[in-house]
Legacy VTK file of the C-alpha trace (Angstrom):
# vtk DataFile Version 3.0
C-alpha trace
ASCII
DATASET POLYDATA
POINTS 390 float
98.090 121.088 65.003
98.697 119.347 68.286
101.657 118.067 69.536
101.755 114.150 69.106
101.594 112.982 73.241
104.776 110.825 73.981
103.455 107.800 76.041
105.346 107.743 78.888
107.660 104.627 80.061
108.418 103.454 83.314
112.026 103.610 84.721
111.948 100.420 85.324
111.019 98.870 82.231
113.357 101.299 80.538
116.428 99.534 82.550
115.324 96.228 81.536
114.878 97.272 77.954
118.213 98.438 77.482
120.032 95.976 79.285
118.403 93.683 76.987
119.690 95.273 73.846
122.935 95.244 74.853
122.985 91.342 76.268
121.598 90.789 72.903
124.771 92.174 71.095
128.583 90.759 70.382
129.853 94.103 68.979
127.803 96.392 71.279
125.300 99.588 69.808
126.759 102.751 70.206
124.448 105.277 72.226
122.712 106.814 68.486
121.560 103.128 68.111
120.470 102.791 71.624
118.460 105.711 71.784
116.993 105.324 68.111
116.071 101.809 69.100
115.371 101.159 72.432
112.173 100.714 74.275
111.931 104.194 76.566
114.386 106.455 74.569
113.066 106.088 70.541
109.727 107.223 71.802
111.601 110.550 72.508
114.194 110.576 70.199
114.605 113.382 67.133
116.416 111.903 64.007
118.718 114.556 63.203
117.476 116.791 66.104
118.291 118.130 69.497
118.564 114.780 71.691
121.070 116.624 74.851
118.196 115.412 77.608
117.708 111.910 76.536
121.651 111.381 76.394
121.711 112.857 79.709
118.994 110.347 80.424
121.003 107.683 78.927
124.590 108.309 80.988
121.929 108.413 84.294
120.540 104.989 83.507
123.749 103.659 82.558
125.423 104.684 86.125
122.141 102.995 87.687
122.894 99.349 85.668
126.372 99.653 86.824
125.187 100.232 90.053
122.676 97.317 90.076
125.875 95.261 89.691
125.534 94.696 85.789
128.743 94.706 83.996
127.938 97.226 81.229
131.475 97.520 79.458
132.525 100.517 76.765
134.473 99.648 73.539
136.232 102.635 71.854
136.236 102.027 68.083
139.949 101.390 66.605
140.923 105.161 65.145
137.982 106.678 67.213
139.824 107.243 70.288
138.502 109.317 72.924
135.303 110.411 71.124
132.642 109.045 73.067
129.798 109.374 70.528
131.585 106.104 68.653
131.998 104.462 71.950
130.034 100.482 71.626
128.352 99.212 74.834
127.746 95.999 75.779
126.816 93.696 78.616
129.085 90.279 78.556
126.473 87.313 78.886
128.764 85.212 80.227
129.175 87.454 83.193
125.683 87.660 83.877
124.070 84.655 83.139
122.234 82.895 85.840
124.035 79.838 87.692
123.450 76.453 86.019
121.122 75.138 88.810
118.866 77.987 88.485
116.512 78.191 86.008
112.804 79.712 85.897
109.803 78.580 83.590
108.421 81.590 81.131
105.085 81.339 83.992
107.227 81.622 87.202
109.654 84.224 85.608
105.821 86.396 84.599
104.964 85.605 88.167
108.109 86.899 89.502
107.497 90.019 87.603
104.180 90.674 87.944
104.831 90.313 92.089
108.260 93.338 92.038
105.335 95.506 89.844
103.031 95.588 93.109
106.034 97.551 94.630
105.656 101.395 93.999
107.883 104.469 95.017
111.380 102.575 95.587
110.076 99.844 98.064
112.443 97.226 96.425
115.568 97.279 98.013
119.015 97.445 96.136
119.772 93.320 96.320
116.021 92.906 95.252
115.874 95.375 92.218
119.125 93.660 90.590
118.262 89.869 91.145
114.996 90.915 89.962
116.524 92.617 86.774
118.849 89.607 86.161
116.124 87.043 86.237
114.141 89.097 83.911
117.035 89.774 81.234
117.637 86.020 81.221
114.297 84.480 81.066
110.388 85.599 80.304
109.128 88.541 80.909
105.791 89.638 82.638
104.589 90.584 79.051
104.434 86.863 78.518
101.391 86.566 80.389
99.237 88.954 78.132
98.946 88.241 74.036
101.909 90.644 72.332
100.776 93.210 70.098
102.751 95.583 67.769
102.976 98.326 70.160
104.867 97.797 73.425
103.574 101.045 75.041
100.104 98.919 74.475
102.096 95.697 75.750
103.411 97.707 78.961
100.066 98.937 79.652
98.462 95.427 79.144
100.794 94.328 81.839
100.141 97.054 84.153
96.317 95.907 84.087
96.729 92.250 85.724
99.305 93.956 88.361
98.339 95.610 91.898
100.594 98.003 93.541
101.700 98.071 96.688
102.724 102.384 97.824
105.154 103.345 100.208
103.451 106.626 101.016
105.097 107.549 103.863
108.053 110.229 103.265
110.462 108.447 105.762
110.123 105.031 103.976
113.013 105.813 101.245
115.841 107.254 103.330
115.110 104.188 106.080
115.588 101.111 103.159
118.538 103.195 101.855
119.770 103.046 105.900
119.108 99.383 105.976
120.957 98.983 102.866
123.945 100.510 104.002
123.945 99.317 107.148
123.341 102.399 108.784
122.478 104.100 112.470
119.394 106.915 111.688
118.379 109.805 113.658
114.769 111.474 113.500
111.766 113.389 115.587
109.244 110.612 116.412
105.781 111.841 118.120
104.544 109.159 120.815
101.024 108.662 121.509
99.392 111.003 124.539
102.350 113.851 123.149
102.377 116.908 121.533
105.596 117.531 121.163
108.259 114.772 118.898
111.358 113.454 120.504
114.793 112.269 118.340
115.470 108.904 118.354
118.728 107.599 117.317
117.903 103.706 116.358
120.000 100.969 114.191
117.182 99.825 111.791
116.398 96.041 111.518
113.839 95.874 109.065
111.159 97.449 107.675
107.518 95.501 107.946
104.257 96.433 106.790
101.670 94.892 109.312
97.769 95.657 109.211
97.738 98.250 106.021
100.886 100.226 108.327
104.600 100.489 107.515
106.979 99.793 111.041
110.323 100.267 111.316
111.739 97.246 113.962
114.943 99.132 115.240
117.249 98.727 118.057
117.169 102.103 119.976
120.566 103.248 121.405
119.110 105.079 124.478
117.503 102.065 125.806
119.083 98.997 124.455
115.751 97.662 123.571
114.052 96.131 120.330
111.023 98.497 119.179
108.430 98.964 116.052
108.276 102.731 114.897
105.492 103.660 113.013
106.316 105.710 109.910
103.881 107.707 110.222
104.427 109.107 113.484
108.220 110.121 111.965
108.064 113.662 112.096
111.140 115.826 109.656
113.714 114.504 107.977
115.419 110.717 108.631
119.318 111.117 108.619
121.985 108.796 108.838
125.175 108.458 111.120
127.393 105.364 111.352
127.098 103.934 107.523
128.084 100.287 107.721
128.571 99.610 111.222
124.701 98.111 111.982
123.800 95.281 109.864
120.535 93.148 110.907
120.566 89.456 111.238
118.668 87.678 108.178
115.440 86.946 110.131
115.203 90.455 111.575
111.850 90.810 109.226
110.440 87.501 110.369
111.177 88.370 113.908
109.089 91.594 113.830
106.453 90.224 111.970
105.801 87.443 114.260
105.777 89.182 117.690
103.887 91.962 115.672
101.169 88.707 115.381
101.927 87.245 118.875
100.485 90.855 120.409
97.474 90.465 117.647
96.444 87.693 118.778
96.398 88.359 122.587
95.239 91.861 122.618
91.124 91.892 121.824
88.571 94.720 121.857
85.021 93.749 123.044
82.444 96.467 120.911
78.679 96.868 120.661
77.776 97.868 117.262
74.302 99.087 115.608
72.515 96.218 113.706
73.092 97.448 110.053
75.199 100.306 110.346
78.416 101.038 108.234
80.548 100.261 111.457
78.641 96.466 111.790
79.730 96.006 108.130
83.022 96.847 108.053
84.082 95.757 111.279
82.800 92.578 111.142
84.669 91.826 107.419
88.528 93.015 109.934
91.291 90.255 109.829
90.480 87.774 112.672
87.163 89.242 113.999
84.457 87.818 115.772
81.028 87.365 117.310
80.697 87.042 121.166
77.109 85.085 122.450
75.758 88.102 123.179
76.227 89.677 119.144
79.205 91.966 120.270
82.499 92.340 117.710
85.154 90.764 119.221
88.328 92.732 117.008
92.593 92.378 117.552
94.451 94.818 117.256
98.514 95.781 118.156
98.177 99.726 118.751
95.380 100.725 121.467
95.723 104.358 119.632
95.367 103.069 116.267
92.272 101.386 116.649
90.589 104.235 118.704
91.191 106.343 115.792
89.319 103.693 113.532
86.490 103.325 116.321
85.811 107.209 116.933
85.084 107.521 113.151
82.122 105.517 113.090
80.626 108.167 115.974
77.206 106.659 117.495
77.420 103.623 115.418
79.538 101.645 118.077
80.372 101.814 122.076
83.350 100.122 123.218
82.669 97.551 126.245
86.344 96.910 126.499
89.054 97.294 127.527
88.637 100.657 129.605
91.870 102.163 128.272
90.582 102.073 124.627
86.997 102.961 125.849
88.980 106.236 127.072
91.086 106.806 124.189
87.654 107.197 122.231
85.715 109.007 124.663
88.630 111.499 124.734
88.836 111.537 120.750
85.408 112.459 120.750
84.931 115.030 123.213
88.315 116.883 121.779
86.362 116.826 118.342
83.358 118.563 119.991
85.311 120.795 121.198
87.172 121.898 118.642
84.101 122.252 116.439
82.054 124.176 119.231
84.971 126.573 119.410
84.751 127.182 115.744
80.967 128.092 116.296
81.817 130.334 119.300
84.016 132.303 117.056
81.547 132.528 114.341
78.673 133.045 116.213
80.060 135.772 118.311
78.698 135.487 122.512
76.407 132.870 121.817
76.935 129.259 123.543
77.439 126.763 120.948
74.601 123.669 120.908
75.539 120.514 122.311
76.672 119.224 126.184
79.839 121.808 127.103
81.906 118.720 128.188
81.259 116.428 124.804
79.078 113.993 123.467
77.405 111.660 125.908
79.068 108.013 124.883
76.841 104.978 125.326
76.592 103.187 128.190
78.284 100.084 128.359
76.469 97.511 130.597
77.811 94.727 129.612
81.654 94.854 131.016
82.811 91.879 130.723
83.989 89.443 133.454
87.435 88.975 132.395
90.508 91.002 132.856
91.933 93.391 130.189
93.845 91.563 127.149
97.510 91.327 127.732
99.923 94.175 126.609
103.418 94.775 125.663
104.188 97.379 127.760
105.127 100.903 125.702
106.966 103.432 126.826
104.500 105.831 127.038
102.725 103.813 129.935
100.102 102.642 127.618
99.573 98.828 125.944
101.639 100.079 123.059
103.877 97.788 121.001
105.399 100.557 119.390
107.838 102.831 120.146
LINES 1 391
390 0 1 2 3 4 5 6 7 8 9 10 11 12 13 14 15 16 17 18 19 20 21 22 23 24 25 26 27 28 29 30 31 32 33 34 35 36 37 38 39 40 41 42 43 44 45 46 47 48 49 50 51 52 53 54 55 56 57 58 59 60 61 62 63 64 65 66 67 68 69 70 71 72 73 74 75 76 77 78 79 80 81 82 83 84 85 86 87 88 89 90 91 92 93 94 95 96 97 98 99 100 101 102 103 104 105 106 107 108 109 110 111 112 113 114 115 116 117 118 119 120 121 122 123 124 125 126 127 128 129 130 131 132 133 134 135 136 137 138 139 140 141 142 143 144 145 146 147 148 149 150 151 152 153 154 155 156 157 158 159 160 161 162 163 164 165 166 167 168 169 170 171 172 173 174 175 176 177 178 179 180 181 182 183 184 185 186 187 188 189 190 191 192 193 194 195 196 197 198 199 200 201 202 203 204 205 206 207 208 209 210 211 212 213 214 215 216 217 218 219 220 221 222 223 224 225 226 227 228 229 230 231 232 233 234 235 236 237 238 239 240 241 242 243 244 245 246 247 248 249 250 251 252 253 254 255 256 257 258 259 260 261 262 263 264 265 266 267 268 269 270 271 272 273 274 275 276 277 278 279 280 281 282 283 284 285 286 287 288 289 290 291 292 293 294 295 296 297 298 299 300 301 302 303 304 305 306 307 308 309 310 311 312 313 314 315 316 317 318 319 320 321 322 323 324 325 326 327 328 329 330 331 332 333 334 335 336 337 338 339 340 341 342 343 344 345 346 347 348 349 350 351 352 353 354 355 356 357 358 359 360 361 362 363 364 365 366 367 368 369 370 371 372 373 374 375 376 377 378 379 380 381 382 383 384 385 386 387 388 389
């Protein structure tokens, strides 16, 4: 007979289900009752059985509340001294109630929720995770906004449905917010574009931003004195830390990348000659902020010359870039190291024969129409290119 499949439950909402229970309680539940009772450990718990992992589980979550700032307390039962399986915990309400002024309808509190569920992978920092925790021990929950059934696994899966997420896929992304929440200096190999080989940077983060679909790291780098946007995924090897508490970022440091991150957006423009129908005049045409010159040409932003050449060599024949001449180069290089790379694959399958195709690359389309104006403005990067990153 198959095993019976144990639905699995969040961390999250495993947190916020036991802190629950225990604001819920005067005497406090000693950890049997917790784990026979609580949403996240009765799903695994064995009456009368082998329960050593889940109690392991249980003194890992309870160092995590504590560390969220919750005040879980321990009661030792009178003539029970010592023997922690009689131990009652509880969380004071008193201590953790909201202030008076504050308050939060059952809609903005399922709103609230539903918003720190798009985060994914540890993207909520420390400061966010507990005020988000206290609001929702206090007041509605997300599950508010979907009918309750009998089953919560059902209930937590109901939820899930009306809520996007938002992943921080990039490995550096963790050990920088932990920096930032410490306050700390980091040190890692960062590859610039036009280099092969990655330099260390030693930077005091500001604040981590997520601008056009990309996660950026605004940090103040120690070599140069300057203010500079990383990407993360140009971090190469680990991300360390050096100088814990010693570098903490004004309030507005977010706000402050974001909006010079915009400023070069909106100066820096790429004129590009599309085919009529192809997948390139459909999808560039639906980018943030594009649009049509009088002659039918895309007119696109963009922050990072190297980014977007990426993004245009994809699309192959489908486009030509009429400028600015530095990306029209970026993609005429991209292309012509892509043929050849592939005709040196052929030339080492095919044994002395020349590989098809123009030795030098593809022939890119001719771009008559230059236009009359100068290049778009650029923040200058230090790699000598228009580069607003680092």
């Amino acid at each position: 007979m198959p095993a019976t499949r144990v639905p699995r439950v969040p961390a999250e909402e495993r947190l916020f289900s036991l802190v629950l229970a225990l604001l819920s309680t005067e005497t406090g539940l000693t950890k049997s009752e917790i784990l026979a009772n609580v949403q996240g450990y009765r799903q695994r718990y064995a009456t009368g059985g082998d329960n050593a992992s889940l109690e392991r589980q249980f003194e890992r979550d309870k160092d995590d509340v504590r560390e969220l700032g919750i005040p879980l307390e321990t009661i030792e039962t009178p003539g029970s001294s010592g023997n922690n399986q009689t131990l009652r915990y509880r969380i004071p309400k008193g201590e953790y109630d909201l202030p008076e002024d504050v308050r939060f309808t059952p809609d903005e509190s399922a709103l609230l929720s539903l918003a720190a569920m798009a985060w994914r992978e540890g993207a909520l920092s420390a400061d966010s995770r507990r005020a988000l925790l206290k609001i929702r021990s206090v007041g509605a929950t997300a599950g508010d906004v979907v009918e309750r059934t009998d089953d919560p696994a059902a209930d937590s899966r109901a939820v899930e449905a009306y809520a996007p997420r938002l992943r921080a896929r990039d490995a550096a992304f963790e050990p920088l917010r932990n920096a930032l929440d410490r306050h700390a200096a980091v040190r890692f190999d960062y590859i610039t574009p036009g280099q092969h080989e990655a330099r260390t940077r030693q930077l005091a983060p500001l604040a981590l931003v997520q601008h056009g679909g990309r996660w950026m790291l605004a940090a103040f780098e120690m070599a140069t004195g300057g203010t500079k946007n990383y990407l993360l995924s140009r971090i190469v090897g680990p991300v360390t830390t050096f100088q814990v508490g010693e570098h903490e970022p004004p309030a507005d440091a977010g706000a402050t990348a974001l909006a010079e991150l915009d400023r070069v957006w909106a100066e820096r423009t790429a004129t590009i000659a599309v085919v009529t129908g192809s997948d390139a005049a459909r999808r560039l045409a639906r980018r943030r902020d594009t649009t049509t010159d009088d002659r039918g040409r895309l007119v696109l932003h963009y922050v990072d010359p190297q980014i977007l050449a990426e993004e245009l060599a994809a699309f192959g024949p489908e486009l030509s870039v009429v400028a600015p001449t530095d990306l029209r180069d970026r993609v005429t290089a991209r292309l012509r190291a892509l043929v050849a790379d592939h005709s040196t694959d052929r030339r080492d399958t095919a044994g002395p024969q020349r590989a098809s195709g123009p030795a030098d690359g593809p022939a890119t389309p001719s771009t008559p129409d230059a236009p009359d104006a100068p290049d778009a403005p650029a923040a200058p990067g230090e790699d000598g290119t228009e580069s607003a990153h680092g």
